[in-house]
N, C-alpha and C positions, 0 to 999 in steps of 0.2 A: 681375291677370294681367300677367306681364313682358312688355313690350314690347321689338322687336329690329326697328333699323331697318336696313335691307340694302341696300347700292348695288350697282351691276350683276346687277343679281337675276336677272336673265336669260344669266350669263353661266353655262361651267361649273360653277364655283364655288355663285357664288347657287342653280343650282338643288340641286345635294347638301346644302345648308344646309338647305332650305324641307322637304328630304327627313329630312334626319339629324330635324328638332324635328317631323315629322309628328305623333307620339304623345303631344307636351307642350300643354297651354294656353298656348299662344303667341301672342300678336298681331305679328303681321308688319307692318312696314310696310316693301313691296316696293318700289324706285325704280330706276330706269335712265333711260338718255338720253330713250328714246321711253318715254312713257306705254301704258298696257295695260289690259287686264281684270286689276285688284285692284295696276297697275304704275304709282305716282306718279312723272312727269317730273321728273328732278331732275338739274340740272346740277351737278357738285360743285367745278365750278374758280371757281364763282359764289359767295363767303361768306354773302353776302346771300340768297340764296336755301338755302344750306343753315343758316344762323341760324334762318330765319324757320322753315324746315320743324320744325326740331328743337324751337322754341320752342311751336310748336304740337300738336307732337306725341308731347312729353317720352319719348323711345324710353330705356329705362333699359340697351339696349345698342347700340351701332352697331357692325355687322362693314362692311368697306372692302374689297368684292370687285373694284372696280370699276378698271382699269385702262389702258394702251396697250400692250397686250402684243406687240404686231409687232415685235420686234428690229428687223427691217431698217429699216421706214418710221419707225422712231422717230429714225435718223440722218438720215433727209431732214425729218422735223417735230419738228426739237426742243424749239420752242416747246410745240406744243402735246403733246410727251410731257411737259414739266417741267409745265404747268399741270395733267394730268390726274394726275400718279406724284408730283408733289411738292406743288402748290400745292392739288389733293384731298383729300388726307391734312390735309393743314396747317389748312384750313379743316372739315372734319369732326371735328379733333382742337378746334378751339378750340370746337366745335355741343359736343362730350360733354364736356369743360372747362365750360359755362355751364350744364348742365342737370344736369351731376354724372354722366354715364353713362359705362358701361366702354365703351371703343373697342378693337376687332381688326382690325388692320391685316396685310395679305398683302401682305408682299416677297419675295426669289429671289435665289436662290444666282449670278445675276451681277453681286450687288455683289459677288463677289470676283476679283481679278485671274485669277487661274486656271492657276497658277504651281506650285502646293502638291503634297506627294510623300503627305499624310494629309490625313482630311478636316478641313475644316474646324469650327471650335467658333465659339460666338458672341463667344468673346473673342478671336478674329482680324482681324487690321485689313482692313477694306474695300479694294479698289482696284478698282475699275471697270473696265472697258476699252472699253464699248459707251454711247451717249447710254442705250438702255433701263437698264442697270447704275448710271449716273450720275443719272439724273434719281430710280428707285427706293430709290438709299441716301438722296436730299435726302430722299424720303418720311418713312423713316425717321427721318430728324433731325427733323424738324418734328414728329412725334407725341411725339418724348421730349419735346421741348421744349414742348407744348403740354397732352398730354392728361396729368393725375396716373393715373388708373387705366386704362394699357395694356398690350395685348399686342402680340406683333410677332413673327408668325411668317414663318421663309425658307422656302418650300421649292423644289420643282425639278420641271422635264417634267414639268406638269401636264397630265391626261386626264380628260375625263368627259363629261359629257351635251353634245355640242357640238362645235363643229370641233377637230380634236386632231391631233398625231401621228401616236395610234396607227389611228384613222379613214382620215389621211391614204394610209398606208401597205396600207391593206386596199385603198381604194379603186384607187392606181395599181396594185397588183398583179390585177386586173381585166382590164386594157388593155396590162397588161407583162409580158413576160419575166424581165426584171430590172431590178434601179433600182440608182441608185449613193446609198451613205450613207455620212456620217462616221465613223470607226472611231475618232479620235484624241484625242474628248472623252468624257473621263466623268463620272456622274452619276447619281442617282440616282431613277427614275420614279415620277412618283407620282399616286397617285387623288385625284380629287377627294373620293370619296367617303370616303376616310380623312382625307383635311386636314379634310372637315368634323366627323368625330368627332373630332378633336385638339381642335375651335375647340369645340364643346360641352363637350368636358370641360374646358378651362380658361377658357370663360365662367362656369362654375359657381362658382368658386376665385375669389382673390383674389390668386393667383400674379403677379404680372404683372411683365413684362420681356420683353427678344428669347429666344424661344426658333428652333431651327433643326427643322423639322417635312415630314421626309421619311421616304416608305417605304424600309425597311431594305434593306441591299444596295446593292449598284451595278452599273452596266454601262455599254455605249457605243451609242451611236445606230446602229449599223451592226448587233450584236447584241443589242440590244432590240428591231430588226428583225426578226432573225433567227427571234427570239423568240416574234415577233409570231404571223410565219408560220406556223410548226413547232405551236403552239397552234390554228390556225385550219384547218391543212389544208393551205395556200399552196405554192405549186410555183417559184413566182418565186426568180429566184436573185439574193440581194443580194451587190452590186459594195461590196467596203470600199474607200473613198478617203479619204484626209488631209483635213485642212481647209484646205491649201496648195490641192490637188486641187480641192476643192469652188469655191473662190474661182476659178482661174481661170473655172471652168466657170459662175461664178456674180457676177462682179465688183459686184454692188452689194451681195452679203449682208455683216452688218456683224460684224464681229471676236467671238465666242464662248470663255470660258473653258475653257481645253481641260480642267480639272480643276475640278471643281465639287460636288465630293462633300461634302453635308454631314452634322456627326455631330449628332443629336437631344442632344448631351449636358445643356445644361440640364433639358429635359424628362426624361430619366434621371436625374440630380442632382436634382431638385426635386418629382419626383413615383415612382409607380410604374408608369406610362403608359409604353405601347411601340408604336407605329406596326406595320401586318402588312408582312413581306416584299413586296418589289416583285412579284416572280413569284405569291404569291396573290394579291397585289390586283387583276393582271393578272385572273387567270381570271375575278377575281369578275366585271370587267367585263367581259369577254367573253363573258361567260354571259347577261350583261343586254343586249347589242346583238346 
């Protein structure tokens, strides 16, 4: 029986994974910070403790859901965003390096400057502009550099079983008239529950390199709002504001690629795999909450 060992199992991610392999013979071995019913404690900025796990546990694949995804707070702890986005990866990658297993690594569309008039490919040169964008390309280095058989999926506004966006968004419109959102960045939204069919189907394969793994289309945070609403009922009227706009009103949030769009093209090139449109994935999930 394959064994799949999962960090942040409890996060969105983790859970659409536990969900996508529901109907395979699979042994999980679920870990996140705090232990649970069927949830091994496992610290992953800790080597030693992810050596030992892995040694015991010969998991013949590790997916790496496991993150500091707070943009903003990751400019006031940058420390501990570079040990959990870089020095995580790194040490996970050396755990599937010693026991021979395939590693899936999840990064994001702001390692890139966010500059570009097309979207982007995976032979695009990185440029960061946020500690989260900085510390998430080191991740990346460190897996090529470490694990021989990886994958390394980017993708972008991630949503699913768990605090989110598009959550966020239902809920202030509840208690609001209207809410003021971004209109100046785009991007492309995506399910969790599609990244995890991406990562099934190229755990199966031997493909392995950075592919870029977002749902199709794009839009802007102001009208994926919009989106939201119009989909759900919602009366609330969304305010579009710059990200000039947002900042004053917002002076700690930390600098956002205003362009973020990425194109699946390896996974086009290398397979016959196509991610579903943003706007279904939307429904499906809103059908489910």
């Amino acid at each position: 029986m394959k064994k799949i060992l999962v960090t942040g199992c409890n996060g969105q991610l983790g859970r659409a994974i536990r969900k996508e392999y529901a109907s395979e013979a699979v042994e999980f071995i679920n870990t996140d910070v705090v232990a649970g019913e069927d949830v091994v404690s496992l610290d992953i900025t800790d080597v030693d403790a992810v050596l030992k796990l892995a040694r015991e546990a010969k998991p013949d694949v590790i997916i790496n859901c496991a993150a500091h995804t707070n943009v903003d707070k990751c400019e006031e702890q940058w420390e501990l965003a570079y040990k959990i986005n870089a020095l995580g990866p790194r040490n996970l990658s050396i755990a599937a390096r010693e026991v021979d297993a395939k590693i899936i690594h999840v990064s994001t569309d702001y390692v890139f400057e966010g500059n570009g008039i097309r979207p982007y490919t995976e032979f695009d040169a990185p440029n960061p502009v946020s500690a989260y964008g900085k510390t998430k390309l080191e991740g990346e280095k460190f897996v090529k550099e470490f694990a021989p058989k990886h994958f390394i999926l980017r993708t972008a506004w991630l949503y699913g079983d768990g605090k989110n966006f598009v959550k966020t968004m239902l809920k202030l419109s509840e208690s609001h008239d209207e809410v003021n959102v971004v209109c100046d960045q785009l991007g492309s939204p995506t399910s969790a529950v599609e990244l995890a069919k991406v990562i099934h189907y190229l755990e199966g394969t031997e493909n392995y390199g950075l592919f870029h793994a977002t749902c199709e289309g794009d839009t802007n945070w102001a009208d994926f709002t919009e989106e939201i609403f119009r989909k759900t009922g919602k009366t609330t009227k969304v305010n579009h504001v710059t990200s000039a706009q947002y900042k004053e009103m917002n002076p700690a949030s930390a600098d956002r690629p205003a362009y973020s769009i990425l194109d699946n093209y390896m996974l086009r090139l290398t397979s016959d795999y196509k991610m579903a449109d943003w706007h279904d994935a939307l429904d499906v999930y809103l059908k489910e909450i």
